[in-house]
C-alpha positions in Angstrom: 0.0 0.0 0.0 1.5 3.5 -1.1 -0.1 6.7 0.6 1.9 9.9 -0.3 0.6 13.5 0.6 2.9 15.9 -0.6 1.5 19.9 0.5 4.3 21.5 -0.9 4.1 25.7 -0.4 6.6 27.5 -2.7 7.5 30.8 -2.1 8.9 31.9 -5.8 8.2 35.2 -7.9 7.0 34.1 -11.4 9.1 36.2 -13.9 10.1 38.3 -11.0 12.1 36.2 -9.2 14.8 36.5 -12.0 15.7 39.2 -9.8 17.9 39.1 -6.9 16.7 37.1 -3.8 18.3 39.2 -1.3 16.7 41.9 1.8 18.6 44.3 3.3 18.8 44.9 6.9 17.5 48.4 6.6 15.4 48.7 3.9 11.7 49.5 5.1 10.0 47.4 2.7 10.3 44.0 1.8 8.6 41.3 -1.3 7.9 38.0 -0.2 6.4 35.7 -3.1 5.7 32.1 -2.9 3.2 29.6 -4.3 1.0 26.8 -2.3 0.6 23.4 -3.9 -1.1 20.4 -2.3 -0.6 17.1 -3.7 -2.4 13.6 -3.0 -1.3 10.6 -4.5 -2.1 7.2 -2.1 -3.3 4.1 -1.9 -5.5 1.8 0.2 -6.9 -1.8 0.1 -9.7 -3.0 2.4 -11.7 -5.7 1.9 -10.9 -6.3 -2.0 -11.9 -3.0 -2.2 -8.8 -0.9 -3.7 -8.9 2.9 -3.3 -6.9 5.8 -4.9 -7.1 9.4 -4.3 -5.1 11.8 -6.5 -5.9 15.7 -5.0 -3.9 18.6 -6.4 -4.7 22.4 -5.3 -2.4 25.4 -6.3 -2.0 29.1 -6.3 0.4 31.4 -6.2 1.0 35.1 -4.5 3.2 38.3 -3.9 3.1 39.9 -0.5 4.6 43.5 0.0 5.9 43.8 3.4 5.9 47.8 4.3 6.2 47.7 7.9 9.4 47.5 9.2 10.1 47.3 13.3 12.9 46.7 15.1 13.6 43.5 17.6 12.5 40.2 17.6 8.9 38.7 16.9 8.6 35.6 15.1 12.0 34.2 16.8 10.8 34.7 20.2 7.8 32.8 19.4 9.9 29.6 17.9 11.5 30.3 21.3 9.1 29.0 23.6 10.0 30.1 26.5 8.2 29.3 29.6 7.1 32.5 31.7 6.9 30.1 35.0 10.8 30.0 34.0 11.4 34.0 33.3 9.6 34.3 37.3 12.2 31.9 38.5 15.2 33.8 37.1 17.3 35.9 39.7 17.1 39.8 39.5 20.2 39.9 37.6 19.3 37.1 35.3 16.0 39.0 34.6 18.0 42.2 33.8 20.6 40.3 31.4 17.7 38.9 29.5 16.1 42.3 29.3 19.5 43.5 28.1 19.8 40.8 25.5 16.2 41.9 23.5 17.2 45.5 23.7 20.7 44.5 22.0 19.2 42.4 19.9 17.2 45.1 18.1 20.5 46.4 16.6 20.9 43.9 14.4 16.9 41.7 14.7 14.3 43.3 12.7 10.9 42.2 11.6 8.3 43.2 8.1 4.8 42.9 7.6 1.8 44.1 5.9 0.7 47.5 6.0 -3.3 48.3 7.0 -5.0 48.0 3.3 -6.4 52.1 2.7 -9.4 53.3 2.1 -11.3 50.0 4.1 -14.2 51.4 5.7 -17.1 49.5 6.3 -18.3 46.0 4.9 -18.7 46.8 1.4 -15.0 48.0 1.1 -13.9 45.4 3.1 -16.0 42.8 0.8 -14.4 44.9 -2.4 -10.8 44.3 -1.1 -10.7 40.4 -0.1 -12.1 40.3 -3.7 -9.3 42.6 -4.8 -6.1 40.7 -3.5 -8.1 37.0 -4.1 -5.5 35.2 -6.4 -6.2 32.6 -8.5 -6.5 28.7 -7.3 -6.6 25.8 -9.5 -8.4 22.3 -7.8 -8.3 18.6 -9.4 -9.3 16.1 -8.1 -9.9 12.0 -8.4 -10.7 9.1 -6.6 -11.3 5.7 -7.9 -12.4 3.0 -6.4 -12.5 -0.9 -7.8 -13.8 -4.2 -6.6 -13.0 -7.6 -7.9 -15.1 -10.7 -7.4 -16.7 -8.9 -4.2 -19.4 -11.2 -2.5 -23.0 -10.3 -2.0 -25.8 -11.7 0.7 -26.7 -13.8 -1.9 -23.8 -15.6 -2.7 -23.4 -13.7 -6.2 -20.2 -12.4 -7.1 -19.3 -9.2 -8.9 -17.1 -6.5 -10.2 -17.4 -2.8 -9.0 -15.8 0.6 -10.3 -16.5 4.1 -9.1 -14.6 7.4 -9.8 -15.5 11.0 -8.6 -13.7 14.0 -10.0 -13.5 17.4 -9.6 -11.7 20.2 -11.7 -11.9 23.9 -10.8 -10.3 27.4 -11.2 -11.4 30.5 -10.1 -10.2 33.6 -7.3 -9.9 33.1 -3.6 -9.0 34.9 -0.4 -5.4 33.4 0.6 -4.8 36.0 3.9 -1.9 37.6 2.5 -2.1 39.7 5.8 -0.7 36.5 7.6 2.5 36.7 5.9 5.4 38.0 8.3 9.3 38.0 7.8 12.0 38.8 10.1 16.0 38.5 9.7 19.2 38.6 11.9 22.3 39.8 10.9 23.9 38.5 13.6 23.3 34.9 13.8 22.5 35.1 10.0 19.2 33.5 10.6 15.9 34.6 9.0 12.1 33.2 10.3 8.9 33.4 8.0 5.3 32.8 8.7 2.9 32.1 5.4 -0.1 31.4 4.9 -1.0 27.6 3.6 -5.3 27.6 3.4 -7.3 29.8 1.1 -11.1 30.7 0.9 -14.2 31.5 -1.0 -15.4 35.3 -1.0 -19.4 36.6 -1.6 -20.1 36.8 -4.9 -17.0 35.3 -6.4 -18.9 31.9 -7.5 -16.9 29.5 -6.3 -18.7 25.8 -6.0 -17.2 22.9 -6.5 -18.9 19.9 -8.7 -17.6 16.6 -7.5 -19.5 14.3 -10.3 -19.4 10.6 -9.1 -19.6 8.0 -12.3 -20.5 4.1 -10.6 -20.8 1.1 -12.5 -21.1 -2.7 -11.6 -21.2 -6.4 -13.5 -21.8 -9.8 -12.6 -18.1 -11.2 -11.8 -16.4 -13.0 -15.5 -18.8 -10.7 -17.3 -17.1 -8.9 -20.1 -19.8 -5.9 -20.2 -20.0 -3.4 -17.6 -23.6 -2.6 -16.6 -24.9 0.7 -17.9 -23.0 3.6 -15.8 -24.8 6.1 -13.4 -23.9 9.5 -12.8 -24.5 12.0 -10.0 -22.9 15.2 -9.0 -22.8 16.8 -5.7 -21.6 20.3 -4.7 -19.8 21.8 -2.1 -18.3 25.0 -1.2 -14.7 26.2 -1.6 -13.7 26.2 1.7 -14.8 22.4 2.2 -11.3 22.0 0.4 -9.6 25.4 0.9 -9.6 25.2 4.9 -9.4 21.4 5.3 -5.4 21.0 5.8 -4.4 20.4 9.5 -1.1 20.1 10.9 -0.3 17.0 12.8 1.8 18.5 15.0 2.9 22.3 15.4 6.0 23.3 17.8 5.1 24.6 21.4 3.5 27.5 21.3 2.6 28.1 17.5 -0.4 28.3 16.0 0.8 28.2 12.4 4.7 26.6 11.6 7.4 29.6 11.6 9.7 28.9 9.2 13.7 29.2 10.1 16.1 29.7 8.1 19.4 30.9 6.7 20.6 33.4 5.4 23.9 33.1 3.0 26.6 35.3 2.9 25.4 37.2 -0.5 22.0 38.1 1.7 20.1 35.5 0.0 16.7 34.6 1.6 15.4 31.5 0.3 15.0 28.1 1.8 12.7 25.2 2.2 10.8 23.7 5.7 8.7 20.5 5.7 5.8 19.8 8.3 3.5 16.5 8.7 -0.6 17.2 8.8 -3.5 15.8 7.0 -6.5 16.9 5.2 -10.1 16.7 6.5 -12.1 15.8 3.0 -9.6 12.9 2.8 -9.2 11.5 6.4 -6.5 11.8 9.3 -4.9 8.4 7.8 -3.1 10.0 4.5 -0.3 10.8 5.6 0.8 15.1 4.6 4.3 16.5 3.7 3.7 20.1 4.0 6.9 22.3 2.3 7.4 25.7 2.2 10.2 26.7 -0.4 10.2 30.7 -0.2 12.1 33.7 -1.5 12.0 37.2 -0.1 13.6 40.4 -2.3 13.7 44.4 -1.3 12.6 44.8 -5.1 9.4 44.5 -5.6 8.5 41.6 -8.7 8.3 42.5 -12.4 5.0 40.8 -11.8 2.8 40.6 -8.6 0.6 37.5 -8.4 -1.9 39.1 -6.1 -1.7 40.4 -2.8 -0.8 43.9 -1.2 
């Protein structure tokens, strides 16, 4: 039995990216452009009943980062340390750690997102989720085939059954969620992306999963005639379904960690296990982030701020 689910989430510019990956400590704005793929490709056999599920979701984006602070945000969160420890810590202790956040802004700073302009009230709001939606591409099959299964009867038979799904259209991906933060000191840069995306009012997005069945006595050589039925769901059934197996202590979503090269590269990749919830907690998930951050912003913005 092979079960493979690869969520692979690359952070590349499309033509853009020909252009240097590198951030400078002290520029005030930052690009960060990556793309989020989710791929399903497994395998199971239960009671001479063989199932395979092949999912793949995509989409791409650009994020300007135009917020620039000082210090450390994302790092102290991959930190995890325990405040029951800080109150045990000794006066002085307590003042040396103090002292090492206030150094640490000298060479620790941290991008995101700017507030989006001109929101004010639900219509605007409704008119820029719609605005920075990027497109996201959906397929989808599962088959399912029996061989010489056994009825109440005593009968034997043949069974197949495939459901499929294909769609394209504009969803919300939070681009606010993407954050970025480098140290020149340790050389070490952390990134937090979004993976999920969603449907938005109006946009039309419903999916069509069409389910084609068809049976025969078992040594027949002609399939019974086929039926077909289609069911619908929304976006989100798919869009919001990945879970993480396991996050590190006190995240809510994986921060990435990485480093940074001696030419001021940032780019990398970071792998995580989870699972989706239209397929089952048994498929095992590979989520990977491969990302690249610039101070020039891309000869082409997929979407975003």
């Amino acid at each position: 039995m092979t079960r493979i689910l690869a969520l692979t989430t690359a952070v590349v510019c499309a033509t853009a990216l020909t252009a240097r990956a590198q951030v400078s400590f002290d520029s005030n704005v930052c690009y960060v452009s990556y793309q989020v793929k989710i791929n399903v490709d497994h395998t199971s056999t239960d009671q001479g009943r063989t199932t395979t599920w092949k999912y793949e979701s995509v989409w791409d984006n650009t994020v300007k980062l135009d917020v620039r602070s000082p210090g450390q945000v994302l790092s102290m969160v991959t930190a995890n340390i325990d405040p029951a420890k800080l109150q045990k810590m000794s006066p002085t202790e307590q003042l040396q750690y103090s002292q090492n956040m206030i150094n640490a802004m000298q060479y620790t700073a941290n991008w995101i997102p700017n507030a989006p302009e001109g929101v004010d009230g639900g219509d605007a709001m409704l008119a820029h989720l719609k605005a920075v939606s990027v497109p996201v591409r959906v397929t989808y099959t599962k088959t399912t085939t029996g061989d010489n299964l056994g009825d109440e009867t005593g009968g034997h038979y043949d069974i197949w059954e495939q459901t499929t799904l294909t769609y394209a259209g504009n969803a919300y991906t939070s681009p606010e969620q993407a954050k970025f933060e480098m140290n020149t000191a340790s050389k070490k840069h952390w990134l937090s992306l979004p993976f999920n995306f969603k449907d938005v009012e109006n946009q039309g997005n419903v999916l069509k999963w069409v389910t084609v069945s068809k049976s025969r006595k078992h040594g027949a050589a002609a399939w019974d005639p086929a039926e077909t039925h289609t069911d619908e769901s929304i976006l989100d059934a798919v869009g919001g379904s990945f879970r993480f197996d396991q996050i590190p202590a006190g995240q809510t979503t994986p921060i990435i960690e990485g480093t940074t090269d001696a030419t001021g590269k940032v780019a990398g990749t970071q792998s995580y296990a989870g699972h989706m919830d239209r397929l089952g907690p048994n498929v095992p998930v590979t989520m990977t982030y491969h990302y690249v951050v610039t101070t020039t912003p891309p000869a082409r913005a997929a979407g975003g701020k």
